[in-house]
C-alpha positions in Angstrom: 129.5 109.2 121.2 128.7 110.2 117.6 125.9 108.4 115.7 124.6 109.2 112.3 121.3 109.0 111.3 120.5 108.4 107.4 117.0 108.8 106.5 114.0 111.4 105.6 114.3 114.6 107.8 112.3 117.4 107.5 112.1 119.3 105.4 111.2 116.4 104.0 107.2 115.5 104.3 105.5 112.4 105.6 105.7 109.8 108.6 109.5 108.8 108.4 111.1 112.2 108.3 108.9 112.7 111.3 109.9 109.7 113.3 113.4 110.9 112.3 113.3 113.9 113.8 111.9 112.8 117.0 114.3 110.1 117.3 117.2 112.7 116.7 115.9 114.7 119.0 115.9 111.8 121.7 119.3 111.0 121.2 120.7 114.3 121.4 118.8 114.8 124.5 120.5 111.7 126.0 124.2 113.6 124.8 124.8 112.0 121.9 126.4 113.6 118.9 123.7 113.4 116.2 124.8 113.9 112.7 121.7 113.7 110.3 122.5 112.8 106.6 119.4 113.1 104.5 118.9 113.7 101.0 115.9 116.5 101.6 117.9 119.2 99.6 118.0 117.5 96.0 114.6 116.3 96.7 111.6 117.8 94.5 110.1 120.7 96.0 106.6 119.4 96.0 107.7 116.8 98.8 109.2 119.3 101.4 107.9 122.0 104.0 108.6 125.4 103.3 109.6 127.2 106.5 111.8 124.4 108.0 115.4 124.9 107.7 115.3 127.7 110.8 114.0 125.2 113.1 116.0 122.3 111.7 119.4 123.9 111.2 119.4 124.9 115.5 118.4 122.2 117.1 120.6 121.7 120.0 123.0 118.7 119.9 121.8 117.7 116.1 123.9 118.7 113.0 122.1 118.4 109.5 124.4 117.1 106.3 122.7 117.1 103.2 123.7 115.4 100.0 125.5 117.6 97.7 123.6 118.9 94.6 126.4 117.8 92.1 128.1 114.5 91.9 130.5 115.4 88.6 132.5 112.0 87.8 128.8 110.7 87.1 127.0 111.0 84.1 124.8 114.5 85.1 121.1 113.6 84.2 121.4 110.5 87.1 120.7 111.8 90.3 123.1 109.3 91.8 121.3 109.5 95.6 122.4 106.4 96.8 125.9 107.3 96.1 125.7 111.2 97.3 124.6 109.4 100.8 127.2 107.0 101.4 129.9 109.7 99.9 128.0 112.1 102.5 127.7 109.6 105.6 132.2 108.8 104.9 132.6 112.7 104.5 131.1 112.7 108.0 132.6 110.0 109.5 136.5 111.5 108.1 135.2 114.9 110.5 133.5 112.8 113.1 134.6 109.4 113.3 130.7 108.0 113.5 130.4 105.2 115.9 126.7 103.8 114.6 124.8 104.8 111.6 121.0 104.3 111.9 119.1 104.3 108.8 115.7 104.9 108.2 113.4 103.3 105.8 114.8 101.0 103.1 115.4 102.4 99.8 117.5 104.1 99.5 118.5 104.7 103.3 119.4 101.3 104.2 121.5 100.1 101.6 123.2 103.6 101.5 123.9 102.8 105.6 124.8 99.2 105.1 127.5 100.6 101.9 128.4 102.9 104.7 128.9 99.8 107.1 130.6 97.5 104.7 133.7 100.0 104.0 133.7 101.7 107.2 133.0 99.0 109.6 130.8 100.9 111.9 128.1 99.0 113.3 125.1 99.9 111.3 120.9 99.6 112.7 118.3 98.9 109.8 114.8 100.9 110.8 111.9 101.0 108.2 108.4 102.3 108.0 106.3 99.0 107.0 105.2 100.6 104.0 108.6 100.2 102.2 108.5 96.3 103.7 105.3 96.0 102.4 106.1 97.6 98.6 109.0 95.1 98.2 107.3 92.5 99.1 103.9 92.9 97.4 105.8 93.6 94.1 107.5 90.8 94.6 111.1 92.1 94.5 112.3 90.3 97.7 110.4 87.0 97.3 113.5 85.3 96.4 115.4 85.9 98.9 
């Protein structure tokens, strides 16, 4: 069984990417096929670990696709993430025909994965960290709904 996970991963910093990579880690350990598609290359370099791409790119069972750098039928100063995930997560699911997509936190994650879901069809599991519940709500973005 393949599953793709879209979230933080390291090298990514902070709580999520490291409840990502456990849970990766978990499921490749059960034998699932875990394909990673973060956005931890095109990040800013002040919010990544130097020194983790060894570790990350050999871990057993666990393959890590990143966003690509360029997206060129978009106007070049917009970084366009949300879109370089879901055109990442169907490049992935075209080699590996994904059978779930987890996401991981929110914004943009969890749209990119529900995207995903909507012209794929794969069944699609929403996680977040609290924090990004919280954000939303406090600024009052999803009161309406």
């Amino acid at each position: 069984m393949n599953i793709c996970i879209l979230s933080k991963f390291p090298p990514l910093e902070g709580g999520i990417a490291a409840k990502t990579y456990w849970l990766a880690r978990g499921y490749a350990e059960t034998g699932l096929n875990v394909h990673v598609v973060s956005n931890s290359n095109i990040t800013p370099p002040e919010y990544r670990i130097d020194g983790c791409y060894p570790h990350i790119k050999e871990l057993p069972g666990i393959t890590l696709h990143e966003a690509e750098e360029q997206f060129p039928w978009h106007i070049p100063e917009e970084p366009h993430s949300l879109a370089k995930l879901v055109d990442k997560v169907l490049e992935v699911h075209k080699q590996t025909k994904i059978d779930v997509i987890d996401t991981g936190y929110l914004i943009p994650y969890g749209i990119a994965g529900y995207l995903a879901h909507l012209i794929t069809g794969i069944p699609y599991i929403v996680r977040h960290g609290g924090s990004d519940i919280a954000k939303f709500l406090d600024e009052g973005h999803l009161a309406s709904l």
